[in-house]
C-alpha positions as CSV (number, residue, x, y, z in Angstrom):
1,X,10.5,-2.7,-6.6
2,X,9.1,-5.6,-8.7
3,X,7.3,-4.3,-12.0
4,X,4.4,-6.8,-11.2
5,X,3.6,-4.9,-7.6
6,X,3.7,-1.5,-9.2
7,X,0.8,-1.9,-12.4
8,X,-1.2,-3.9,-9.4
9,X,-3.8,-1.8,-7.9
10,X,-3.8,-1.1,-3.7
11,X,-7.0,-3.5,-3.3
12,X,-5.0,-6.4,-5.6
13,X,-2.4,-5.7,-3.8
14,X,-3.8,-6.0,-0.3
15,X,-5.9,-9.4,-1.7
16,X,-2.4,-11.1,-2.5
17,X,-0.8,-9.8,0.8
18,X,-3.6,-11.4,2.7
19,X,-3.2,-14.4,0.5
20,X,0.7,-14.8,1.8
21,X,-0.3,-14.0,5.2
22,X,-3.1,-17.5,4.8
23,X,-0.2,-19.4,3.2
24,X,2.2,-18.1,5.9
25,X,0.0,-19.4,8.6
26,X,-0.4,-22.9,6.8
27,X,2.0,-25.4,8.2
28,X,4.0,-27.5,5.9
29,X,5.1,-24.7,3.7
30,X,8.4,-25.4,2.7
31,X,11.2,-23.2,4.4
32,X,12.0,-21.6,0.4
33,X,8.7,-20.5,-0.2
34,X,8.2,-18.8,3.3
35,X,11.7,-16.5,2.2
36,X,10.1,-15.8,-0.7
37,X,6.4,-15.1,0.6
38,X,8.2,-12.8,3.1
39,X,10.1,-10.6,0.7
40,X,7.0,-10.0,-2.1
41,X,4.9,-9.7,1.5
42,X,8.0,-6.9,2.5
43,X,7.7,-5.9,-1.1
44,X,3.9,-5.4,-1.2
45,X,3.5,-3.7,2.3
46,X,6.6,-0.8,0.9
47,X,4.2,-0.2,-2.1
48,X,0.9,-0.1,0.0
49,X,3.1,2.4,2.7
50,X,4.0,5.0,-0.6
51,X,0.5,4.8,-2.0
52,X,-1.0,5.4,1.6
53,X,1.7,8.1,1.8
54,X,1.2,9.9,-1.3
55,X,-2.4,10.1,-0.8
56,X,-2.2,11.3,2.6
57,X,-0.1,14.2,1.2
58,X,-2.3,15.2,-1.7
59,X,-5.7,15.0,0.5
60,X,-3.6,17.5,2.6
61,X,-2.9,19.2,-0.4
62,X,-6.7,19.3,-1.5
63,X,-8.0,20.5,1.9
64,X,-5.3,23.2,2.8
65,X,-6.5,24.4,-0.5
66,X,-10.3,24.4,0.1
67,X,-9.3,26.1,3.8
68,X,-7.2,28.8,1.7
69,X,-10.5,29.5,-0.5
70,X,-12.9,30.0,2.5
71,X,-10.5,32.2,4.5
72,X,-10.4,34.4,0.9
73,X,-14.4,34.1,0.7
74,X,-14.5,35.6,4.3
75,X,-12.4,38.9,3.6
């Protein structure tokens, strides 16, 4: 994955995938720049996907643990 993707943050990187997506919809791009829109687009949308992914597995983390600690409260 490119270097520049991974230090953005998931909000810069959703602002410069929508940016692609505008540019993408523009006609008159020229037919190099849409190949390379669409792989940092590809590129940007895998990074969101593992952030979404890993935070999806700790909040399950987090609330399997707070279930755990009421069950023990109850006995």
């Amino acid at each position: 994955m490119d270097s520049a993707i991974e230090k953005m943050t998931y909000e810069e990187k959703d602002k410069r995938l929508q940016e692609i997506l505008q540019r993408l919809d523009r006609s008159g791009t020229p037919i190099d720049k849409i190949a390379d829109d669409a792989r940092e687009a590809a590129a940007l949308i895998r990074s969101m996907n593992e952030t979404l992914t890993k935070a999806r597995k700790e909040l399950t983390d987090v609330f399997a643990e707070l279930e755990k600690m009421q069950k023990d409260e109850r006995v």
